[in-house]
N, C-alpha and C positions, 0 to 999 in steps of 0.2 A: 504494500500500500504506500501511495506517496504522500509524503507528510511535507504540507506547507512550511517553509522555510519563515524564523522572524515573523509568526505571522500578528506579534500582537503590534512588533514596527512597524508591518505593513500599514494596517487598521489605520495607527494613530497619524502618520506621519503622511497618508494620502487623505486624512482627513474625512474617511467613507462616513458618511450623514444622511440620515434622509431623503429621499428624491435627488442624488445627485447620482450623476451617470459616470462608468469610471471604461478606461481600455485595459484590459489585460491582454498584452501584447503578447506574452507565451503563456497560454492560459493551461497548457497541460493535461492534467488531468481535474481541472478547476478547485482545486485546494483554496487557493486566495479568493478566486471570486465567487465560490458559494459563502465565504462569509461575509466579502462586500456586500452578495445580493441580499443576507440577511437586515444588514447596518442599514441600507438603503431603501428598505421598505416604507411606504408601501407600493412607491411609483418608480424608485432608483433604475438604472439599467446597467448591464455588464456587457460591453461588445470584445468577445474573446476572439483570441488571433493564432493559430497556431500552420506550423507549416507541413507537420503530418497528418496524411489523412483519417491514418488509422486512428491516431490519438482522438482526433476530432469526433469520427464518428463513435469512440466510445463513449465521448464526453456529450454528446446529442443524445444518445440512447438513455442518459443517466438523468441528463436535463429533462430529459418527457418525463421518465418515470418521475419526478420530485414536481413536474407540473409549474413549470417556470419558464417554459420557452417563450410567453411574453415579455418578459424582462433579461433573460443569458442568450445572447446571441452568439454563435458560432459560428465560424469561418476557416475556411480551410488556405491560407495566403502567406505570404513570407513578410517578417512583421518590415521588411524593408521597403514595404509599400502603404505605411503608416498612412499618409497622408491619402491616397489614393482609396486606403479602404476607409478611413473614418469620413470622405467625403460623399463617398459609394451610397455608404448607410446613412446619410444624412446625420452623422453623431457629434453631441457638442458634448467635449471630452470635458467634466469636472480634475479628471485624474489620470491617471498613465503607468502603470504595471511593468517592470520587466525584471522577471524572475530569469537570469541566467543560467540555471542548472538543466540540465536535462535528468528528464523522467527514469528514474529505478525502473520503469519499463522495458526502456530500452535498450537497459543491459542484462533486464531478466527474463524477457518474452518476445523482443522485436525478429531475432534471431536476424541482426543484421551485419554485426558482425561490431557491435561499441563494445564489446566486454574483450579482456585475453583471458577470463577464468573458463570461458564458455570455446568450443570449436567449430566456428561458424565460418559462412563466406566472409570475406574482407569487403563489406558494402560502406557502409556507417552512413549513409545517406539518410535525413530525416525523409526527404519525399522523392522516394525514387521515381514515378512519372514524372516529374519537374525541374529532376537534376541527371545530367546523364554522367555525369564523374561518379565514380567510385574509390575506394583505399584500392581498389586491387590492379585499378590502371594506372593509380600513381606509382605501386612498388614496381608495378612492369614493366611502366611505357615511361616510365620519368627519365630523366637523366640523372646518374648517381648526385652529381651537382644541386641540382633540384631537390632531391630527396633531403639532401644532408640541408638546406634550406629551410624546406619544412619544418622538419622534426627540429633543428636550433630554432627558428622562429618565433614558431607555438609551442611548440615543449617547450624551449627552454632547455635541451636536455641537451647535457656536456659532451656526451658520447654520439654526437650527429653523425659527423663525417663518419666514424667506425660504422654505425649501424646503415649508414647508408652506403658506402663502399662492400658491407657482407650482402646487403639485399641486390648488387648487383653482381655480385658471385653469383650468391646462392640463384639468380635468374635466369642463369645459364643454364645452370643444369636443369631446372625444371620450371613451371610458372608457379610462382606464390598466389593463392588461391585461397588460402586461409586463416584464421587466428592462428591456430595454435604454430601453421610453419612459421609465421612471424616473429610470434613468440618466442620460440628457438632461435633464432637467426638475432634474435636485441641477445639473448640469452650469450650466443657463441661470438657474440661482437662488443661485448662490455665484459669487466673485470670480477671477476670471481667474488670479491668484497661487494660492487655495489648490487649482487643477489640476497643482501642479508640486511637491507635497509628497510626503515618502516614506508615508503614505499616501495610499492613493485615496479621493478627495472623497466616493464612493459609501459608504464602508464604514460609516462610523456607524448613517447612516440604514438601510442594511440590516439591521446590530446589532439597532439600536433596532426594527425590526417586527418580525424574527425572535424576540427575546425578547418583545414584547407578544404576538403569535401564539400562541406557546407557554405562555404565561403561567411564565416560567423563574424568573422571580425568585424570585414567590409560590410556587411548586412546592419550590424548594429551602430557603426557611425552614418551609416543612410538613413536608420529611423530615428536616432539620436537628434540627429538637425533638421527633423521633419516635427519634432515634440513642440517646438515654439509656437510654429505654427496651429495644431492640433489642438493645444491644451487652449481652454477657457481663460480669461482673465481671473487672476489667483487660483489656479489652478495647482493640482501637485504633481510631482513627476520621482518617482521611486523606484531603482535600481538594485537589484540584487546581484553582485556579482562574485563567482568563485576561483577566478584567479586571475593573478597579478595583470596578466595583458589585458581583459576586461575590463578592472577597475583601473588601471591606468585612463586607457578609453574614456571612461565613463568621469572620472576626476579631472583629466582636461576638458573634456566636453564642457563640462558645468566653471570650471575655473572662466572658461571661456565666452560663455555666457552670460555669467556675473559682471566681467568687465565690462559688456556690451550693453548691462543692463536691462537682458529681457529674462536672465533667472534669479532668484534669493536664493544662494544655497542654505540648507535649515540643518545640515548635518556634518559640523566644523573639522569634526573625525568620523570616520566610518562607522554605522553599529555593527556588533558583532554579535553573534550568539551566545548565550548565558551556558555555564558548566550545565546546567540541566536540562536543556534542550538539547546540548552533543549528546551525552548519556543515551536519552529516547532516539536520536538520528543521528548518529557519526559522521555523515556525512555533508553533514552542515558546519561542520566544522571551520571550514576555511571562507566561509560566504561573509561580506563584506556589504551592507546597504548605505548607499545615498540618495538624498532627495532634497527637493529643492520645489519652489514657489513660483510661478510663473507672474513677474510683476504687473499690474494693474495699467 
């Protein structure tokens, strides 16, 4: 089950009230906006944004049974057309949503290939009709160059060049087609010590292809400077992000709109989550919210 992230900073800090209408621009599996739709009774509205279909229509299925599809609308789009869907739907945004984590789903049931515990194809695509890249054209068709780019880039991770020089070995001999060969291949291309850290070896470089796949970064400074426009006068704008290259993102963004004078940041340091909410979710651990005011 996915457990909303910060949800009581969400609440407070988008200011969910009464009749006021809010975007959850990665609505998920609607953890945050079943409880805005609550706060905003009895006329409030949620316009939810996600870019897989699957998620979407589970979250449709879940919205009929609770008898709400008049107020949580669903959409199946890539939140990097922010302005494009909230104009669609004729929505006057009080508030602004972005939960950057992706769904425990999709490393437990998508069988897409986001997990290395799991031995799946190398896909990591949230909507495969609408993205024709995969992880598995990059380890194949990439140029070792490219690869070791990636994985420094978005990983962050020390061992680039190495794991991208064994993936264009190991290419030779046969095509990489799945987790778990990958996995071996970071395994036989990094140092015997960094298998025995409290992360696993695998996780960067999965990071780093799932965000070039998706093209996530580029996506979020596209709906990032679409927010100004979107949001209401005093409006709020709430950020949830899980690592360092996001909330870089996200802290210039706002740094930078401050100057310009169309946002009040309201959050001078990041929130972070309390020891007892890691405890119930672990993997909230590293999540980092900001948010800010959209001036009058």
């Amino acid at each position: 089950m996915h457990i909303p992230v910060l949800q009581k900073e969400v609440i407070k800090y988008l200011d969910a009230e009464p009749n006021k209408n809010f975007i959850d621009a990665t609505v998920g599996e609607g953890g945050h906006s079943l409880e805005i739709i609550k706060r905003t009774a009895p006329f409030g509205k949620v316009l939810g944004i996600d870019w897989d279909p699957q998620v979407v229509n589970r979250l449709k299925e879940k919205i009929k049974r609770l008898g709400i599809e008049n107020r949580f609308i669903v959409v199946c789009k890539n939140f990097a057309d922010l302005g494009e869907i909230a104009e669609e739907y004729k929505f006057q945004a009080n508030g602004i949503l972005f939960d950057l984590g992706f769904l425990s789903w999709h490393v437990e049931e998508s069988k897409r290939g986001f997990s290395f515990q799991k031995n799946q194809k190398l896909d990591m695509r949230y909507n495969p009709k609408d993205n024709p890249l995969t992880a598995q054209e990059i380890v194949n068709k990439f140029s070792s160059q490219k690869i070791a780019e990636i994985i420094k880039k978005y990983g962050e991770e020390k061992f680039a060049g190495r794991i991208a020089k064994k993936i264009e070995e190991e290419r030779k001999k046969q095509p990489i087609e799945n987790t778990s060969q990958l996995v071996e291949i970071i395994r036989r291309a990094t140092p015997y010590w960094y298998h025995h850290r409290r992360i696993h070896f695998a996780t960067r470089t999965f990071q780093a292809l799932r965000i070039a796949v998706n093209s996530e970064l580029e996506n979020l400074r596209k709906a990032l400077f679409q927010v100004p426009q979107v949001l209401q006068p005093g409006g709020r704008l709430v950020v949830i992000s899980f690592h360092s290259l996001e909330d870089r993102i996200v802290k210039q963004f706002l740094k930078n709109q401050a100057k310009e004078g169309s946002l009040k940041i309201l959050t001078k340091k990041p929130k972070i989550p309390k020891s007892d909410e890691i405890k119930i979710n672990p993997r909230c651990r590293s999540a980092k919210l900001r948010a800010a005011k959209k001036i009058k």
